[in-house]
Backbone and ligand atoms as CSV (ligand in chain L), in Angstrom:
chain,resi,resn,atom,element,x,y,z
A,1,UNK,N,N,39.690,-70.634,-115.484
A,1,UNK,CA,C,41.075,-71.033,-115.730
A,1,UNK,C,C,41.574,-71.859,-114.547
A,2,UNK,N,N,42.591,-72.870,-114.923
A,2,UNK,CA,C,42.940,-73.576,-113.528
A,2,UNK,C,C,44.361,-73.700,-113.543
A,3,UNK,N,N,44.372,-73.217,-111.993
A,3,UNK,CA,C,46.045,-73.152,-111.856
A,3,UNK,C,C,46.357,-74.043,-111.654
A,4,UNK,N,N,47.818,-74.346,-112.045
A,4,UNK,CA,C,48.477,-75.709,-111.475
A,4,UNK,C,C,49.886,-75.546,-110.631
A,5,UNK,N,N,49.990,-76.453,-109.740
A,5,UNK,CA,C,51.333,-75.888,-109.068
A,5,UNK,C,C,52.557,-76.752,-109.744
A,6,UNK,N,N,53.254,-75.843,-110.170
A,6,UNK,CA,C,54.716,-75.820,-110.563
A,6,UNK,C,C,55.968,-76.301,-110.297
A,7,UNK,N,N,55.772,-75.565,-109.353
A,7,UNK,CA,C,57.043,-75.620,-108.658
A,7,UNK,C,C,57.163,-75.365,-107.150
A,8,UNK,N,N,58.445,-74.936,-105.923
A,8,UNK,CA,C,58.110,-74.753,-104.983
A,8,UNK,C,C,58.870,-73.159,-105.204
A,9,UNK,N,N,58.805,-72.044,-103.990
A,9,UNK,CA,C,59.471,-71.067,-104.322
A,9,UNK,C,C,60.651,-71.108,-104.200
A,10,UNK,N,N,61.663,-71.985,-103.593
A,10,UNK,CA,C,63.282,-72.048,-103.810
A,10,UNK,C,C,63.128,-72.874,-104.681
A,11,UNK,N,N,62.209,-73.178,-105.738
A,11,UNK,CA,C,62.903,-73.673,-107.178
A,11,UNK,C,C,63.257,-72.163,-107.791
A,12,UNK,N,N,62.759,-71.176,-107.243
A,12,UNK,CA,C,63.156,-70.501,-108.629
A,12,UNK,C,C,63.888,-69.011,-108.037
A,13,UNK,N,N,64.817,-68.722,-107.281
A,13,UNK,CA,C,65.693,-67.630,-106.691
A,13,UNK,C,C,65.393,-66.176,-107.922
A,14,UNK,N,N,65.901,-65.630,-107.201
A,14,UNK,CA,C,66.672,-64.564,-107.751
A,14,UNK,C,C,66.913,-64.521,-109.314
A,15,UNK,N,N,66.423,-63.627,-110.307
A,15,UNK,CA,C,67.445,-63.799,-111.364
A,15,UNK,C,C,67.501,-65.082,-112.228
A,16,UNK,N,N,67.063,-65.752,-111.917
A,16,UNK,CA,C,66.904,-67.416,-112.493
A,16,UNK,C,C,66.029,-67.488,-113.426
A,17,UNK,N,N,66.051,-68.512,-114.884
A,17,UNK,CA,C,64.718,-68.734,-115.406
A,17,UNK,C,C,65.055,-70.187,-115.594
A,18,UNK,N,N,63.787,-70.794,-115.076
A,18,UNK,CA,C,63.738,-72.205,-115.266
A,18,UNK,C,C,62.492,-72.466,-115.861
A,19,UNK,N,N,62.739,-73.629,-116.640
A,19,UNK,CA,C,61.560,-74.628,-118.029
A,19,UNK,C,C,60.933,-75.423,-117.044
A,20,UNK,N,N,59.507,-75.325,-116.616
A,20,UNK,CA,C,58.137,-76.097,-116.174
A,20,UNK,C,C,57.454,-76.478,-117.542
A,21,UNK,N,N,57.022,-77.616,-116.663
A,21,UNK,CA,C,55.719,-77.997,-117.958
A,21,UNK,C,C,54.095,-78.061,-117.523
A,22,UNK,N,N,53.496,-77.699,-117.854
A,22,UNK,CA,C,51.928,-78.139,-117.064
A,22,UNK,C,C,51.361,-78.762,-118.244
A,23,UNK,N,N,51.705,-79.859,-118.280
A,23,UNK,CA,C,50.836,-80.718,-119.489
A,23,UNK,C,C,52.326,-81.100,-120.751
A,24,UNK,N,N,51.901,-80.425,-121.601
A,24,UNK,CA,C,52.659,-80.513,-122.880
A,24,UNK,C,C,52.914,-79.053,-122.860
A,25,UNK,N,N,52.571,-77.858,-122.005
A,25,UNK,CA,C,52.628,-76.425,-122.137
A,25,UNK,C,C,53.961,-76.460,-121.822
A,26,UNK,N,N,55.105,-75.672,-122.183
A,26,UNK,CA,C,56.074,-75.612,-121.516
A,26,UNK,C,C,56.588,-73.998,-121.257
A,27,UNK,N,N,56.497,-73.480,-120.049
A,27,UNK,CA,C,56.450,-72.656,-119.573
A,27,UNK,C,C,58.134,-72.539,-118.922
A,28,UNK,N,N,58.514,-70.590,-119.277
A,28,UNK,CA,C,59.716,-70.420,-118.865
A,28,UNK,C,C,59.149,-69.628,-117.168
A,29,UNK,N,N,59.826,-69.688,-116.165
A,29,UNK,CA,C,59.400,-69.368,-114.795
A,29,UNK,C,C,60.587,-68.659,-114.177
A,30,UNK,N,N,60.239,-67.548,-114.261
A,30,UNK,CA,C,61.471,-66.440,-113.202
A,30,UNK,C,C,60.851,-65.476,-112.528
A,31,UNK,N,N,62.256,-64.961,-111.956
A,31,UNK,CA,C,61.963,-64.203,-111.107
A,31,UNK,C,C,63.132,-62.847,-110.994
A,32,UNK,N,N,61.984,-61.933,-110.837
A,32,UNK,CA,C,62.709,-60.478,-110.670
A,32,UNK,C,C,61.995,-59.606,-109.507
A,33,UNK,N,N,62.955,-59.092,-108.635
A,33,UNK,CA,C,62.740,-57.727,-108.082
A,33,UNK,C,C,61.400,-58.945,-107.001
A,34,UNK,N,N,61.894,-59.776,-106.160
A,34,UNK,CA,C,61.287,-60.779,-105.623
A,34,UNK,C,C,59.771,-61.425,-106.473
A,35,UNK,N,N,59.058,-60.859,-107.348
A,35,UNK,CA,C,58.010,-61.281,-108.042
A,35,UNK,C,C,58.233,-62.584,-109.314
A,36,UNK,N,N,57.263,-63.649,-109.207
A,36,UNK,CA,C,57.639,-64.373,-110.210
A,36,UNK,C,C,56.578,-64.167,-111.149
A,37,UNK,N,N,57.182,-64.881,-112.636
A,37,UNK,CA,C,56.764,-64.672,-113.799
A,37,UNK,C,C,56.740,-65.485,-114.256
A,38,UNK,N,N,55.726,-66.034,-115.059
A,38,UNK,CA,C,55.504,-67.039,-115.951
A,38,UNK,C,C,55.200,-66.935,-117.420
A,39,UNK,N,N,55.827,-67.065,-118.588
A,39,UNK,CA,C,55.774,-67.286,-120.131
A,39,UNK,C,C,56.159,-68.444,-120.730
A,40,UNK,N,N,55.748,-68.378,-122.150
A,40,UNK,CA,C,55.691,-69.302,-123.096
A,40,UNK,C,C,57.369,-69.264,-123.202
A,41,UNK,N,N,58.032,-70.483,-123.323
A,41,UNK,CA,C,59.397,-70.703,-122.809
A,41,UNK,C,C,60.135,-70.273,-124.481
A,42,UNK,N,N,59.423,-69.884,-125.364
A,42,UNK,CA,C,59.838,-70.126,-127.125
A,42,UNK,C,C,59.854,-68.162,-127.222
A,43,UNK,N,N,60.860,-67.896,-127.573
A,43,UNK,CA,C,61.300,-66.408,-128.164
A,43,UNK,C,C,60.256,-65.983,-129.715
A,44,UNK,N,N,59.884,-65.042,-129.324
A,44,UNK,CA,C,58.985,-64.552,-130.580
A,44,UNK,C,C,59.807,-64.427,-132.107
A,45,UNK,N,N,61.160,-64.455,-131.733
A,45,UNK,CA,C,61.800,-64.510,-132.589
A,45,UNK,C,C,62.199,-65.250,-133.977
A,46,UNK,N,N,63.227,-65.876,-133.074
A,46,UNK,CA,C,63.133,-67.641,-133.853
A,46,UNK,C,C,63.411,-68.874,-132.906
A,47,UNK,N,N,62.656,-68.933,-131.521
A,47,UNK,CA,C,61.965,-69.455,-130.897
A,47,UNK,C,C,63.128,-70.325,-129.993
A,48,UNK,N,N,64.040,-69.257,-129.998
A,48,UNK,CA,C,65.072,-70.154,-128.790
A,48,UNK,C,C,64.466,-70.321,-127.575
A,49,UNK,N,N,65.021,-70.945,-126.666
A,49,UNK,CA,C,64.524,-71.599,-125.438
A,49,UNK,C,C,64.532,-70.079,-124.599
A,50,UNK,N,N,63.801,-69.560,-123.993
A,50,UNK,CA,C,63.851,-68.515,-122.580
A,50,UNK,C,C,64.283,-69.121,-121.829
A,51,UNK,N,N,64.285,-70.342,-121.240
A,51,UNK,CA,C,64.876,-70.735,-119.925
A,51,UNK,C,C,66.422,-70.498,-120.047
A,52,UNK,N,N,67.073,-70.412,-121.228
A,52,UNK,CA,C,68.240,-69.783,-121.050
A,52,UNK,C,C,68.861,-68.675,-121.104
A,53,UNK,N,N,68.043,-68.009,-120.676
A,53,UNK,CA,C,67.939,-66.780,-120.702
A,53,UNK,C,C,67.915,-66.174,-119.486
A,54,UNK,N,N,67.883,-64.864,-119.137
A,54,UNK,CA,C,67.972,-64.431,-117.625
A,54,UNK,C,C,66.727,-63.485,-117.382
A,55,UNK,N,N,66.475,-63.844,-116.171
A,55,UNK,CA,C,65.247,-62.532,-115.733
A,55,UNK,C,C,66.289,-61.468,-115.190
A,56,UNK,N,N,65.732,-60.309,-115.651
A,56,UNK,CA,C,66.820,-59.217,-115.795
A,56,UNK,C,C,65.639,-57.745,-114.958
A,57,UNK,N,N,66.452,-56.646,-114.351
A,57,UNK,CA,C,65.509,-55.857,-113.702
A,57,UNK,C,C,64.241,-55.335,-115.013
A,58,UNK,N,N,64.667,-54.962,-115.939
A,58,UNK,CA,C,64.147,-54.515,-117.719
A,58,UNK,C,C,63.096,-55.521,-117.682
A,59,UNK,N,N,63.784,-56.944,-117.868
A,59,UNK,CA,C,62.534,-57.613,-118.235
A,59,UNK,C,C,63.243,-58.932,-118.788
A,60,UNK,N,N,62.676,-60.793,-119.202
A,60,UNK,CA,C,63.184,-61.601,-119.247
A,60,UNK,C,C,64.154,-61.458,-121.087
A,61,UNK,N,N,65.251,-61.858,-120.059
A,61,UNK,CA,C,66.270,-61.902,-121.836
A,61,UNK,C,C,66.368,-62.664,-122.371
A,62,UNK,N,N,66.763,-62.694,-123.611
A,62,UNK,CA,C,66.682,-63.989,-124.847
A,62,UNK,C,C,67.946,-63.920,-124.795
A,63,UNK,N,N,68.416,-65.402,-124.838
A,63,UNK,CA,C,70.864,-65.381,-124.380
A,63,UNK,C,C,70.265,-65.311,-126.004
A,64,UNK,N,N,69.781,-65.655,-127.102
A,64,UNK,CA,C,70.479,-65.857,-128.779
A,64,UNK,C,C,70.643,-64.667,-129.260
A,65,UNK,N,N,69.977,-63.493,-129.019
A,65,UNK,CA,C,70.154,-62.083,-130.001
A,65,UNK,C,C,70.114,-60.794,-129.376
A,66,UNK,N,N,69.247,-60.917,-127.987
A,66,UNK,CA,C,69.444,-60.068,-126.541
A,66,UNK,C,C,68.176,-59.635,-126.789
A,67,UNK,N,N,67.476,-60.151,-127.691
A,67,UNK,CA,C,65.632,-59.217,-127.101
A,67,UNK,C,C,65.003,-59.212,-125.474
A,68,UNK,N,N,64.617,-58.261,-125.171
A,68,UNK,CA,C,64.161,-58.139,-123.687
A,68,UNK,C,C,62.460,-57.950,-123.497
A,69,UNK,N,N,62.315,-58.934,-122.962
A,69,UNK,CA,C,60.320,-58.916,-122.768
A,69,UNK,C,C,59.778,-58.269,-121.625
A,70,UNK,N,N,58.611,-57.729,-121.585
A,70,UNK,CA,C,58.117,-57.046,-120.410
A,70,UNK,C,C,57.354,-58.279,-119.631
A,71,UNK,N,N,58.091,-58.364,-118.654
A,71,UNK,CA,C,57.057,-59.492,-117.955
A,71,UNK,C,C,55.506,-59.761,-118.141
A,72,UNK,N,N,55.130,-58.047,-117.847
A,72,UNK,CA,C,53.288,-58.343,-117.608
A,72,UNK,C,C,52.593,-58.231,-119.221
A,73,UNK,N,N,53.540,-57.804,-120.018
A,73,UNK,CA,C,52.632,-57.523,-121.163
A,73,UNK,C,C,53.071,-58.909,-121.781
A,74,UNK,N,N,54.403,-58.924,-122.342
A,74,UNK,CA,C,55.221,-60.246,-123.433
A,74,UNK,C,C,55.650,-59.261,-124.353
A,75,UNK,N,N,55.037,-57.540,-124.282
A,75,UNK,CA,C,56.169,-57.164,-125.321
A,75,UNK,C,C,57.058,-57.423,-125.347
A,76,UNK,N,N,58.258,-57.568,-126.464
A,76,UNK,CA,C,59.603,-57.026,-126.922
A,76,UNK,C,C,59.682,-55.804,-126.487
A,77,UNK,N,N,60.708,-55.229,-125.546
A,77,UNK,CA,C,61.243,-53.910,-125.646
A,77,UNK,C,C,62.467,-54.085,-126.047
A,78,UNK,N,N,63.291,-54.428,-126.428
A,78,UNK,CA,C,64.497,-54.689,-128.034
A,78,UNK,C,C,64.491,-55.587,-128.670
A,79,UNK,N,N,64.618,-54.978,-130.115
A,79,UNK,CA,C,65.105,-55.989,-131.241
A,79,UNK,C,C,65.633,-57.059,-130.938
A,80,UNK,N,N,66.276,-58.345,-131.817
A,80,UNK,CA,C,65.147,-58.169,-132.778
A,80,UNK,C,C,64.031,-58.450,-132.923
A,81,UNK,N,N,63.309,-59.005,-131.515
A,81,UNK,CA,C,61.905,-59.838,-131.706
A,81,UNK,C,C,61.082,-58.526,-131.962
A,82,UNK,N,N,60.279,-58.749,-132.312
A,82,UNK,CA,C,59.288,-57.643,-132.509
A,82,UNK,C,C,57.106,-57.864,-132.066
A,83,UNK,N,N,57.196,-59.299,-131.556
A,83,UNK,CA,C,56.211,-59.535,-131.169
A,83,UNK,C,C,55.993,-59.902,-129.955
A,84,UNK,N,N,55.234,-60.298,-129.390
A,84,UNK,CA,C,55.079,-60.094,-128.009
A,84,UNK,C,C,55.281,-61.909,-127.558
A,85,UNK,N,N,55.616,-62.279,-126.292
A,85,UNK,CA,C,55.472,-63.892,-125.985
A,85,UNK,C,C,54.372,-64.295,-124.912
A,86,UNK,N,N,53.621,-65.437,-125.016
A,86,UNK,CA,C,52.837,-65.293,-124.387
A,86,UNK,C,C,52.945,-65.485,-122.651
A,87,UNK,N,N,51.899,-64.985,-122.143
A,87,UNK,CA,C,52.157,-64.481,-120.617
A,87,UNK,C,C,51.302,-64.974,-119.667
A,88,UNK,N,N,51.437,-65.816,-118.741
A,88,UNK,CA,C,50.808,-66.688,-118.197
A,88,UNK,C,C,50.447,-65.945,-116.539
A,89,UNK,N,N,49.325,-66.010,-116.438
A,89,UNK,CA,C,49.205,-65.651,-114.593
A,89,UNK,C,C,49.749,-66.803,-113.373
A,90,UNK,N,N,50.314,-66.141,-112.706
A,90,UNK,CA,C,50.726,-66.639,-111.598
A,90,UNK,C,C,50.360,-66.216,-110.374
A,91,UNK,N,N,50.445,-67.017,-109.098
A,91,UNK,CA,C,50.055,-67.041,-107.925
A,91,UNK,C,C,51.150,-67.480,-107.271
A,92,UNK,N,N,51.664,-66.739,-106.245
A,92,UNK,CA,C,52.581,-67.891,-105.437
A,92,UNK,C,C,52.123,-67.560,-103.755
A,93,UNK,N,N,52.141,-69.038,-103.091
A,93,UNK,CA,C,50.767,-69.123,-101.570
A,93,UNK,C,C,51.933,-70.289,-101.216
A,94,UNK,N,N,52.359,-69.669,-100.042
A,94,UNK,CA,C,52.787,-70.963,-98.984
A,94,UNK,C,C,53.901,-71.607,-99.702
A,95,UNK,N,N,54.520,-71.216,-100.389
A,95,UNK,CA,C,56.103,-71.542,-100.751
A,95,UNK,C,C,56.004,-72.363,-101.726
A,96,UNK,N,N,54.466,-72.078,-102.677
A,96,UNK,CA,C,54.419,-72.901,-103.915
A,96,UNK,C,C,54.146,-71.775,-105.132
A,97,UNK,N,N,54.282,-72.295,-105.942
A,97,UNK,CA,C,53.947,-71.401,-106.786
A,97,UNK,C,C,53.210,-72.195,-108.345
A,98,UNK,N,N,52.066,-71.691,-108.286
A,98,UNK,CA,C,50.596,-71.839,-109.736
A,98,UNK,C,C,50.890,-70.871,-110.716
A,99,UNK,N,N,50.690,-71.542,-111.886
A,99,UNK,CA,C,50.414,-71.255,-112.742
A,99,UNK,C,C,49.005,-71.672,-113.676
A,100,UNK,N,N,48.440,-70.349,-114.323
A,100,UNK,CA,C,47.205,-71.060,-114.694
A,100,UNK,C,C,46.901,-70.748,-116.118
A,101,UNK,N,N,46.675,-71.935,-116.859
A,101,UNK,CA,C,46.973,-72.264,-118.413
A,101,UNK,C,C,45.577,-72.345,-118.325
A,102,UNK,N,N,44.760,-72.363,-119.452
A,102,UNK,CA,C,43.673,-72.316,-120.418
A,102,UNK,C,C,43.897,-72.895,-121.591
A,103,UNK,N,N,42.679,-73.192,-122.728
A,103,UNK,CA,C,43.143,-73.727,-124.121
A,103,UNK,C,C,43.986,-72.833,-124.970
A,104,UNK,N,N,43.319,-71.548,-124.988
A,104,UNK,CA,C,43.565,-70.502,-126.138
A,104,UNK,C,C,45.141,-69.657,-125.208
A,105,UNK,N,N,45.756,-69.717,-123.912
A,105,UNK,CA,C,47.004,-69.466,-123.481
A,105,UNK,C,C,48.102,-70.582,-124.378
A,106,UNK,N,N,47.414,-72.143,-123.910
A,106,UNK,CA,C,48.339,-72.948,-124.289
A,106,UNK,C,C,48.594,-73.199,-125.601
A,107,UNK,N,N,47.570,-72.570,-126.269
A,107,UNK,CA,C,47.948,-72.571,-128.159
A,107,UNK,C,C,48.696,-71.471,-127.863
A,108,UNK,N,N,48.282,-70.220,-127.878
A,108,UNK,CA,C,49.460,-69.315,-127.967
A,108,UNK,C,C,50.657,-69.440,-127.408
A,109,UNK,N,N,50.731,-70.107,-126.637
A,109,UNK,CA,C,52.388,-70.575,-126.182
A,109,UNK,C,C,53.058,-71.495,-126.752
A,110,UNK,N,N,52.677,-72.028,-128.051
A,110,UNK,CA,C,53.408,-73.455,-128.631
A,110,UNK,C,C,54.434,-72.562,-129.971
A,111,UNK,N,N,55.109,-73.266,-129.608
A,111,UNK,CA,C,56.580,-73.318,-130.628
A,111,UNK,C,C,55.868,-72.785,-131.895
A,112,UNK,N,N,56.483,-71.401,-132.116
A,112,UNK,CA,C,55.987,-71.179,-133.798
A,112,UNK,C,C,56.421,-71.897,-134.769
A,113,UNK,N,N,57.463,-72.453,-134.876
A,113,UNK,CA,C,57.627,-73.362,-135.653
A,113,UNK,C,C,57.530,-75.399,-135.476
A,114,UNK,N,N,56.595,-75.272,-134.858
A,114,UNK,CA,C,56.344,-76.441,-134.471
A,114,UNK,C,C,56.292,-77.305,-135.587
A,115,UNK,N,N,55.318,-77.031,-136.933
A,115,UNK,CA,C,55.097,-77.900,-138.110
A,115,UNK,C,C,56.560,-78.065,-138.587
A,116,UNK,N,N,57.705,-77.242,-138.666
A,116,UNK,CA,C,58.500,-77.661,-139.217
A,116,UNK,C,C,59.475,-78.267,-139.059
A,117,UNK,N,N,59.490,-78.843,-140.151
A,117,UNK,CA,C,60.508,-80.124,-139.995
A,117,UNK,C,C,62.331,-79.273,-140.153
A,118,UNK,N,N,63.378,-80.215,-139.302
A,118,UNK,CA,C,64.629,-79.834,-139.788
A,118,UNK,C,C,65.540,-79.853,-140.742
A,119,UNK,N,N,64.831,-81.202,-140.996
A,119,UNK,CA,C,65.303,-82.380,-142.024
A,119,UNK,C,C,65.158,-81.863,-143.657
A,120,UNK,N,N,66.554,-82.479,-143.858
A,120,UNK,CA,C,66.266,-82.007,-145.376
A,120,UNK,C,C,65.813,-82.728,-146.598
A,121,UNK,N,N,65.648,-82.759,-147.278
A,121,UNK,CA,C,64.937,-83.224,-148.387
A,121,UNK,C,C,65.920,-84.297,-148.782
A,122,UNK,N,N,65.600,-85.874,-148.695
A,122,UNK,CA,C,66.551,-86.582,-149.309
A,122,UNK,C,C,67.132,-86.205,-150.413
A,123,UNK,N,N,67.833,-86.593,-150.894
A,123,UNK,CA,C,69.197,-86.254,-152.273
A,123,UNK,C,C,68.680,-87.456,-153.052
A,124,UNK,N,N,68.549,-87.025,-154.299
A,124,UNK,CA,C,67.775,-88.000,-155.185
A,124,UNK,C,C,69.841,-87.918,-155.981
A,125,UNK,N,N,70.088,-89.306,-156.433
A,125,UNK,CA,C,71.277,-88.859,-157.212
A,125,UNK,C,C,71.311,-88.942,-158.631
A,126,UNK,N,N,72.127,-87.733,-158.784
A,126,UNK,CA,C,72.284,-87.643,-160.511
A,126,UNK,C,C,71.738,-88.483,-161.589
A,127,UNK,N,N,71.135,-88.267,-162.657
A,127,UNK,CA,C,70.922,-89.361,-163.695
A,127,UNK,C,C,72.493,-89.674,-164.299
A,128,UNK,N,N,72.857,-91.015,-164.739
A,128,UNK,CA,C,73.974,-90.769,-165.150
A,128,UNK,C,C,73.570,-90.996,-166.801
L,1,LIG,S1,S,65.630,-65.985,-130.716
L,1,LIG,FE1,FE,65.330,-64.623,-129.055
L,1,LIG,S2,S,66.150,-62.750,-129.743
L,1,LIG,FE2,FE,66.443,-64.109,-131.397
């Protein structure tokens, strides 16, 4: 696996979660209880952003519905997500901080709803 460096360690304080990318991966990055953490930035849920969310003593929060993840595993420990997000290893050396992605991490970290579209189905109009 190969780490990549991120960020520096005053990118990411206290309590903070901030959106890195290593590639096209986009990784949410916080920090609790001085240790940092790295996950797939998309809620198991319905895939709101984590970076807006808070690293919390419990574990990183989702601001859309309040599910709370265990850093080291990606469980959900509350509703409503109920699956786990994926969980990336980290290193932090000399006031930087790595993260290290693989193929089969960075699939599991992509947007579950990636195929879908928002857009709605053009409007064909009435026969008259
Ligand atoms: S999208 Fe995160 S809890 Fe609903």
């Amino acid at each position: 696996m190969e780490f990549h460096n991120v960020a520096r360690s005053g990118q990411i304080p206290e309590g903070v979660v901030r959106r890195m990318f290593v590639g096209d991966v986009e990784i949410a990055l916080s920090r609790s209880d001085g240790t940092v953490h790295a996950t797939s930035n998309y809620c198991s849920h319905l895939d709101c952003l984590l970076s807006s969310g808070k690293a919390t003593a419990e574990g990183l929060l989702c601001s859309c519905h309040g599910s709370v993840f265990d850093y080291e595993s990606g469980e959900p420990l509350c509703p409503p997500a109920t699956r786990p997000i994926t969980v990336f290893p980290v290193r932090e050396d000399d006031g930087q901080i790595w993260v290290g992605v693989d193929e089969e991490l960075a699939k599991a970290a992509m947007r579950r709803r990636a195929g879908r579209s928002r857009r709605r189905p053009a409007m064909t109009p009435p026969d008259q």
